[in-house]
Chimera marker file (.cmm) of the C-alpha trace (Angstrom):
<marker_set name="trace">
<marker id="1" x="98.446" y="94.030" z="93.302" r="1" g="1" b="0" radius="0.5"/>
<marker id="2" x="97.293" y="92.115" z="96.144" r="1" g="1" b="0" radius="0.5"/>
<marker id="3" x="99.741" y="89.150" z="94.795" r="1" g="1" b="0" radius="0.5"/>
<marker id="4" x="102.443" y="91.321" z="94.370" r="1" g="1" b="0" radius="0.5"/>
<marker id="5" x="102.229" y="93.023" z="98.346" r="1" g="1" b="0" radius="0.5"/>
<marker id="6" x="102.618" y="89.247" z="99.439" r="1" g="1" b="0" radius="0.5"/>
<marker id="7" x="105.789" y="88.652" z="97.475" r="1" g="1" b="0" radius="0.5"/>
<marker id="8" x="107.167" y="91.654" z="98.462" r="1" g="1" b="0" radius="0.5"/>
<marker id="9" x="106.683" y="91.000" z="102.240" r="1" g="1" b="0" radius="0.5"/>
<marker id="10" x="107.497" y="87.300" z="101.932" r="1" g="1" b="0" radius="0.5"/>
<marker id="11" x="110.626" y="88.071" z="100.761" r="1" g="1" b="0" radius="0.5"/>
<marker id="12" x="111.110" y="90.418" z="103.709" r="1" g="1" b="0" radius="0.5"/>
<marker id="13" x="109.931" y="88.028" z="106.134" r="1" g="1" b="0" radius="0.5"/>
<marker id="14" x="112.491" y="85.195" z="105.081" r="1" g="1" b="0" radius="0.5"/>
<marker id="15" x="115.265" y="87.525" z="104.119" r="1" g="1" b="0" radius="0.5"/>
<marker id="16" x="115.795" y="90.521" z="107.116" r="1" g="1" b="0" radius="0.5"/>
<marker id="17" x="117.440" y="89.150" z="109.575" r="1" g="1" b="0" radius="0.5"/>
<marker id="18" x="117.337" y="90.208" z="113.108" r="1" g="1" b="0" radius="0.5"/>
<marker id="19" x="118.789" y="93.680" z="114.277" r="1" g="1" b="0" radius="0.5"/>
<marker id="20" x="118.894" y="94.244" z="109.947" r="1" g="1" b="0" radius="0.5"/>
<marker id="21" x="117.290" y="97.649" z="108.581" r="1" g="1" b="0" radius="0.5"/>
<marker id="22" x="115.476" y="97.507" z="105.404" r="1" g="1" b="0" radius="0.5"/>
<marker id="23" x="114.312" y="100.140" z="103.118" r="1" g="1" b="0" radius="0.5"/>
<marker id="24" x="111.388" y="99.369" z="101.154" r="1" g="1" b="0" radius="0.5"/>
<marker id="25" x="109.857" y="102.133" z="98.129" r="1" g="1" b="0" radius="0.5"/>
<marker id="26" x="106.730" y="101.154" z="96.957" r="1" g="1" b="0" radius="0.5"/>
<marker id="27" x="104.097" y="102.819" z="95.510" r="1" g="1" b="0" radius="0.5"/>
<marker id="28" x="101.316" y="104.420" z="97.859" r="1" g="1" b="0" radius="0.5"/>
<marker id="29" x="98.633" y="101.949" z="96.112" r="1" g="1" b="0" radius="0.5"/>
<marker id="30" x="101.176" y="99.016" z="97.519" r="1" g="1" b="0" radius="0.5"/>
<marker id="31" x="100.151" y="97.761" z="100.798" r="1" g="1" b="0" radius="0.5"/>
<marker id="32" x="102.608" y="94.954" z="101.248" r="1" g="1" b="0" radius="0.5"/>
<marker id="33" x="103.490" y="96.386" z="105.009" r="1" g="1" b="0" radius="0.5"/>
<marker id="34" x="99.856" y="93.939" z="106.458" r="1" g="1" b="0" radius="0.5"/>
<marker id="35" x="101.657" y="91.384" z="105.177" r="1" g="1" b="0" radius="0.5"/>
<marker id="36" x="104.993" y="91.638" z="107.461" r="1" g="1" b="0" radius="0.5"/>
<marker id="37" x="105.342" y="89.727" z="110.599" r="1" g="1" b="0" radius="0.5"/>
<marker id="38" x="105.125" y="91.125" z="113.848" r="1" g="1" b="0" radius="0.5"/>
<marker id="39" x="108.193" y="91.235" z="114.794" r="1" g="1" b="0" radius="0.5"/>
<marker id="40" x="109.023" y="94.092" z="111.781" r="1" g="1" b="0" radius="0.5"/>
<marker id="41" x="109.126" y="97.199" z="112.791" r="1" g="1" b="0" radius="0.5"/>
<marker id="42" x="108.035" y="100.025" z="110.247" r="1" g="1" b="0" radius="0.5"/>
<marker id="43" x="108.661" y="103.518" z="110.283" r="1" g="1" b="0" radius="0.5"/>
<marker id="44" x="106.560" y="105.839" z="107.170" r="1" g="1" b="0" radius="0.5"/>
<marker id="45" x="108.161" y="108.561" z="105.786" r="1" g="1" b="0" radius="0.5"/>
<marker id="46" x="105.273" y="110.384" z="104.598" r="1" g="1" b="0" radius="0.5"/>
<marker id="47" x="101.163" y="109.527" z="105.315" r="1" g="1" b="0" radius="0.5"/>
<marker id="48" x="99.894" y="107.345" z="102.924" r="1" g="1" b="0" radius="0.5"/>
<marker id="49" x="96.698" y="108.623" z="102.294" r="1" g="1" b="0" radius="0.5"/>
<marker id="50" x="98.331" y="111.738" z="101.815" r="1" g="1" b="0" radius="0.5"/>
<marker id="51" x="99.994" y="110.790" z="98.830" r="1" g="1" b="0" radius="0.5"/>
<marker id="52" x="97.017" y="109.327" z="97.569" r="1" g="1" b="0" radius="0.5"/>
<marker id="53" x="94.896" y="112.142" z="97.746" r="1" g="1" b="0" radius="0.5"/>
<marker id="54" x="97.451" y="114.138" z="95.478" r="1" g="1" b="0" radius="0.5"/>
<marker id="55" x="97.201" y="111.557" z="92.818" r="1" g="1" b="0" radius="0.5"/>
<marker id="56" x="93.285" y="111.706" z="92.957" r="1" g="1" b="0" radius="0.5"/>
<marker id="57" x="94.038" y="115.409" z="92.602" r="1" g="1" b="0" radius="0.5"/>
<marker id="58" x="95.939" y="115.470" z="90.265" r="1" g="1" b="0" radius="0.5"/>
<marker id="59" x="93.915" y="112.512" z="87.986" r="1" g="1" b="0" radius="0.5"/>
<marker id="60" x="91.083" y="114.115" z="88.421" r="1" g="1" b="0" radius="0.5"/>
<marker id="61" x="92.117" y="117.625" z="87.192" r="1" g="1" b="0" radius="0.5"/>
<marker id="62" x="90.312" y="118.936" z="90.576" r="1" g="1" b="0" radius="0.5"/>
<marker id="63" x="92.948" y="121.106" z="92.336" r="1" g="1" b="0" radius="0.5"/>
<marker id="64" x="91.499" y="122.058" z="95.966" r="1" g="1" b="0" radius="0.5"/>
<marker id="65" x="94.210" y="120.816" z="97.549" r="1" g="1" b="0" radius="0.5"/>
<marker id="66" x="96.518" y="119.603" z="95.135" r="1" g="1" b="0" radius="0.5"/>
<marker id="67" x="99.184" y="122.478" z="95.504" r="1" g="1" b="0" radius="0.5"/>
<marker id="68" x="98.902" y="121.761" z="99.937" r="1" g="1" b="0" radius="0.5"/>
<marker id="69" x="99.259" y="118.039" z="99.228" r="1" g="1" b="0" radius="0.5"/>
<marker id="70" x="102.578" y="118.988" z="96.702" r="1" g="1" b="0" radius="0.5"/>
<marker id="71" x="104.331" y="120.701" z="99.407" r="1" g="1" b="0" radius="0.5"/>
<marker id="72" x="103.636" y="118.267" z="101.329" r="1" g="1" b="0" radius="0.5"/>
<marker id="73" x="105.469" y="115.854" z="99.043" r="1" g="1" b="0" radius="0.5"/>
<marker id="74" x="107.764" y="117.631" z="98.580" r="1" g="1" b="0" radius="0.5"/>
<marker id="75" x="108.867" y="118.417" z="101.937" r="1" g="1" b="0" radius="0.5"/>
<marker id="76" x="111.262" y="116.831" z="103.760" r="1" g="1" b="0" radius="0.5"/>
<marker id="77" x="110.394" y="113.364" z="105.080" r="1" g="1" b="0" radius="0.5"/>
<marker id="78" x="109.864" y="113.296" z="108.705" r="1" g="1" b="0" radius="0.5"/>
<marker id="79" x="109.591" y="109.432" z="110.151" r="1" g="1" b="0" radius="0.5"/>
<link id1="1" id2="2" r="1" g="1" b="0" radius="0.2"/>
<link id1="2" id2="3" r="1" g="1" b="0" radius="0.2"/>
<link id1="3" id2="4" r="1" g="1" b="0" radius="0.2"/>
<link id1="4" id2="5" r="1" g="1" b="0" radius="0.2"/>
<link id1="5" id2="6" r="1" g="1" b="0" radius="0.2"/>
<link id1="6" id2="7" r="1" g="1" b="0" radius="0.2"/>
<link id1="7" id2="8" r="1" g="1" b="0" radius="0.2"/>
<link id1="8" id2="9" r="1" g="1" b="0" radius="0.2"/>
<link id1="9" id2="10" r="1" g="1" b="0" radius="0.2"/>
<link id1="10" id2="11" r="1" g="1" b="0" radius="0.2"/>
<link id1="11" id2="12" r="1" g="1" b="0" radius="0.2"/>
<link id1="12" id2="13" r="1" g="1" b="0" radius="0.2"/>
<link id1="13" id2="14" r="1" g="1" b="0" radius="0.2"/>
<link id1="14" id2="15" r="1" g="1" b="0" radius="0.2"/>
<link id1="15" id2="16" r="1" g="1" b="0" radius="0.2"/>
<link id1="16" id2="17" r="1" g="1" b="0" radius="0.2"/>
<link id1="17" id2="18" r="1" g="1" b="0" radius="0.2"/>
<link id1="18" id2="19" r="1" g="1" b="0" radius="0.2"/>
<link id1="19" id2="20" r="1" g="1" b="0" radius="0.2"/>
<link id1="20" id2="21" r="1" g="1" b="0" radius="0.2"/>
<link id1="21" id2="22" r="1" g="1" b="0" radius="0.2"/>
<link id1="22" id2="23" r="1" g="1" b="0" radius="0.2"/>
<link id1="23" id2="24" r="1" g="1" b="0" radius="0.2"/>
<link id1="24" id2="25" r="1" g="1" b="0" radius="0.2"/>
<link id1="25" id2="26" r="1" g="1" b="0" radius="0.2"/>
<link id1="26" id2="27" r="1" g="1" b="0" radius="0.2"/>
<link id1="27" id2="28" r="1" g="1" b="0" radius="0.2"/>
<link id1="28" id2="29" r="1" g="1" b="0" radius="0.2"/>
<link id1="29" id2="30" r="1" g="1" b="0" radius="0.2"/>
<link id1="30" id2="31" r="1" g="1" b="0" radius="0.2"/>
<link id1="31" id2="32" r="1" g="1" b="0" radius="0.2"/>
<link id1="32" id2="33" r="1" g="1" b="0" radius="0.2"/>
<link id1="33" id2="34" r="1" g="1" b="0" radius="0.2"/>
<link id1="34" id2="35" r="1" g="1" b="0" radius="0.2"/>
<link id1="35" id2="36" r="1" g="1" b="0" radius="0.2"/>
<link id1="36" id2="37" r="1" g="1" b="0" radius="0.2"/>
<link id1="37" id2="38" r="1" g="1" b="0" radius="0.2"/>
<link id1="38" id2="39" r="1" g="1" b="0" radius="0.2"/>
<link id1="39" id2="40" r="1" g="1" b="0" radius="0.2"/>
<link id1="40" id2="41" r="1" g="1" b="0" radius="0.2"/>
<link id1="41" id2="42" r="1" g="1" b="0" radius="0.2"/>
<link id1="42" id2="43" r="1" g="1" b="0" radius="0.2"/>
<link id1="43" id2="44" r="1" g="1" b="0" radius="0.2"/>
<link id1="44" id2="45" r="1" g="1" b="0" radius="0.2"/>
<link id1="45" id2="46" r="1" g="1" b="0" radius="0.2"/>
<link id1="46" id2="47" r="1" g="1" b="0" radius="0.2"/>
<link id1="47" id2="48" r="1" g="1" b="0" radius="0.2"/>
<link id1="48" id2="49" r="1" g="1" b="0" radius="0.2"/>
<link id1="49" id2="50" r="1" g="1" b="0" radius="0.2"/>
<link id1="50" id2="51" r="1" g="1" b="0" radius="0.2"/>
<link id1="51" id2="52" r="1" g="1" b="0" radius="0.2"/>
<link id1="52" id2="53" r="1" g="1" b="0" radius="0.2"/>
<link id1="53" id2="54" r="1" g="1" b="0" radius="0.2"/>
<link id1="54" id2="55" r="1" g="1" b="0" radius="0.2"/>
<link id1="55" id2="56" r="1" g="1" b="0" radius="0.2"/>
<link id1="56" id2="57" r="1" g="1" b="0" radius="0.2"/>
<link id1="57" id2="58" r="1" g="1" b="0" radius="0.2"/>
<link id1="58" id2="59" r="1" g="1" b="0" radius="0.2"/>
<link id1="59" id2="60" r="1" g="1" b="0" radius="0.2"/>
<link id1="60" id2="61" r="1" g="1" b="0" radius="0.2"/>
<link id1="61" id2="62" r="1" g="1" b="0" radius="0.2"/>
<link id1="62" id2="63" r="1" g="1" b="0" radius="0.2"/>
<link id1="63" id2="64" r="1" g="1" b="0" radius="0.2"/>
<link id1="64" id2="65" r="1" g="1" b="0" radius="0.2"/>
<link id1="65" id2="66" r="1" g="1" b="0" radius="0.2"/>
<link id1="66" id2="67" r="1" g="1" b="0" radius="0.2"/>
<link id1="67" id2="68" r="1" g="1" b="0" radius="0.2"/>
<link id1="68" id2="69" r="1" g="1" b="0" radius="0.2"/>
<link id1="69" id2="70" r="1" g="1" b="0" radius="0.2"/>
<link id1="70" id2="71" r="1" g="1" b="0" radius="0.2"/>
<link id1="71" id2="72" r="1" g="1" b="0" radius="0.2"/>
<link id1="72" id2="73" r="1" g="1" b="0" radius="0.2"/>
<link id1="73" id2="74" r="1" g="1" b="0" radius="0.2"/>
<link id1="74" id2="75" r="1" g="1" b="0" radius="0.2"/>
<link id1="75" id2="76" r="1" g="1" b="0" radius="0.2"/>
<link id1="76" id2="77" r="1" g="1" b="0" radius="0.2"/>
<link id1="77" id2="78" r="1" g="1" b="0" radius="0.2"/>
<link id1="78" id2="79" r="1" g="1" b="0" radius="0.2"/>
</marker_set>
């Protein structure tokens, strides 16, 4: 996956031009955004570890929070 996060930002890095906006949808296991330079600005639409936790959740069968952390996906996105 590792591999993968620095392909994805290296093709960011030599393809956004300056004063472009990008949209990038990865899954929340993806951590491409360490790779970007600098100078890339990066606005989340929803807390990564967040998300996670509702996949643990829900892989694990364990529910404590798994109906709080689906509302929270499925709420609106707030950057």
């Amino acid at each position: 996956m590792h591999a993968r996060d620095k392909f994805i930002a290296r093709m960011i890095n030599e393809r956004l031009k300056e004063g472009e906006v990008g949209v990038l949808f990865t899954g929340s296991y993806h951590d491409a955004l360490r790779y970007l330079e600098a100078d890339i600005s990066v606005t989340r639409v929803k807390e990564r570890e967040r998300v996670n936790a509702y996949f643990q959740e829900f892989l694990s069968g364990v529910d404590s929070r798994f109906e709080e952390l689906g509302k929270y996906l499925a709420s609106p996105a707030s950057p």
